[in-house]
N, C-alpha and C positions, 0 to 999 in steps of 0.2 A: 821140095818145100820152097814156095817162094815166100820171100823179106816182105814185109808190108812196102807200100810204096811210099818215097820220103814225102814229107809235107813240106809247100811251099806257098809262104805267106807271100801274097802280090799286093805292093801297096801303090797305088796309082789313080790319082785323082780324075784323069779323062778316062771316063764312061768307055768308049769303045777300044781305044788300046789295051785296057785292064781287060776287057772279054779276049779280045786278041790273043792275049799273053797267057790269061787263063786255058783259052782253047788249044794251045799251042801244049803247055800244059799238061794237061789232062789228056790229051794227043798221046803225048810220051808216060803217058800211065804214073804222073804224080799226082797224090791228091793237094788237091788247093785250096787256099784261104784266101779272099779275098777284102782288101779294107781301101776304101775311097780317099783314105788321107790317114795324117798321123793317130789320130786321137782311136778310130777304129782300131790301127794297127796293134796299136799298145794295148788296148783291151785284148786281144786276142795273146798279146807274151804275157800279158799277165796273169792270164789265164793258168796255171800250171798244168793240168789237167789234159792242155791240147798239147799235143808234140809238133815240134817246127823246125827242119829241119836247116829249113833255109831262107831269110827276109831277101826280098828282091824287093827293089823301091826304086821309085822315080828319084829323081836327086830333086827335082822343082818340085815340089809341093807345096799349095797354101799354109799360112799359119806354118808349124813348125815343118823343116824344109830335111828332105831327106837325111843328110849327114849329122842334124841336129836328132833326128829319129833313129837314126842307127847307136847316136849314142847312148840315148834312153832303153831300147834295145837290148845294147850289153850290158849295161846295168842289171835289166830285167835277169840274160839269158847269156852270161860271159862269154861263153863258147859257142853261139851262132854264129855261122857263117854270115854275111852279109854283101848282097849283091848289088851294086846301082844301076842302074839302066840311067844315061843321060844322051841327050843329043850333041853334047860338046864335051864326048869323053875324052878326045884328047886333051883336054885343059883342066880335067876337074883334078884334084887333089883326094887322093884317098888314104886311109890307118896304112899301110902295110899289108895287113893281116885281114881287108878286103878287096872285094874284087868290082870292076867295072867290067859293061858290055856299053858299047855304041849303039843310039838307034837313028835310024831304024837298024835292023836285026832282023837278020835269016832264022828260020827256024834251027835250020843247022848250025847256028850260031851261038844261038840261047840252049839247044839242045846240047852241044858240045859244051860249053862255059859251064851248065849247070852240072851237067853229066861230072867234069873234072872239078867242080867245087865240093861234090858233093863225096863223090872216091875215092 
């Protein structure tokens, strides 16, 4: 019997990296959600209905900027995981109780970080 596959909300405002990451993704047999910036992404947690097993988010995002979205987030969903993707991970500041990947990002990079955030 296989587990359904976890779902992973990708929030990421550039167009073609969000397909990227989504392909990369869906590669690895998770199903995806995809949202253009914050305001989509929240629609989708506050959804109850959708299961999310895991927010990956740009840290730069317009208007409300990832770590200000992670916190709306746990409000929504206390116990998601939350993932950043940034290009200046070694400087960013994150909870504790989330995780950063550096981009760019190997598949086996995102696939391992996800793989161990998620097990």
């Amino acid at each position: 019997m296989s587990t359904p596959a976890s779902t992973i909300l990708v929030v990421e405002d550039d167009d073609i990296v969000r397909m990227l990451i989504v392909d990369v993704l869906e590669e690895l047999e998770f199903s995806v959600l995809e949202a253009d910036g914050s305001e989509q992404a929240l629609e989708f947690l506050s959804d109850g209905a959708k299961q999310i097993d895991l927010m990956m988010t740009d840290v730069g995002l317009p208007g409300m900027d990832g770590r200000e979205l992670a916190g709306e987030a746990r409000k929504l969903r206390p116990a998601l995981p939350i993932l950043f993707a940034s290009g200046y991970a070694e400087n960013i500041e994150v909870p504790a109780d989330m995780h950063v990947i550096g981009k760019p990002f190997s598949i086996e990079q995102l696939r391992d970080k996800v793989k161990g955030i998620l097990d």
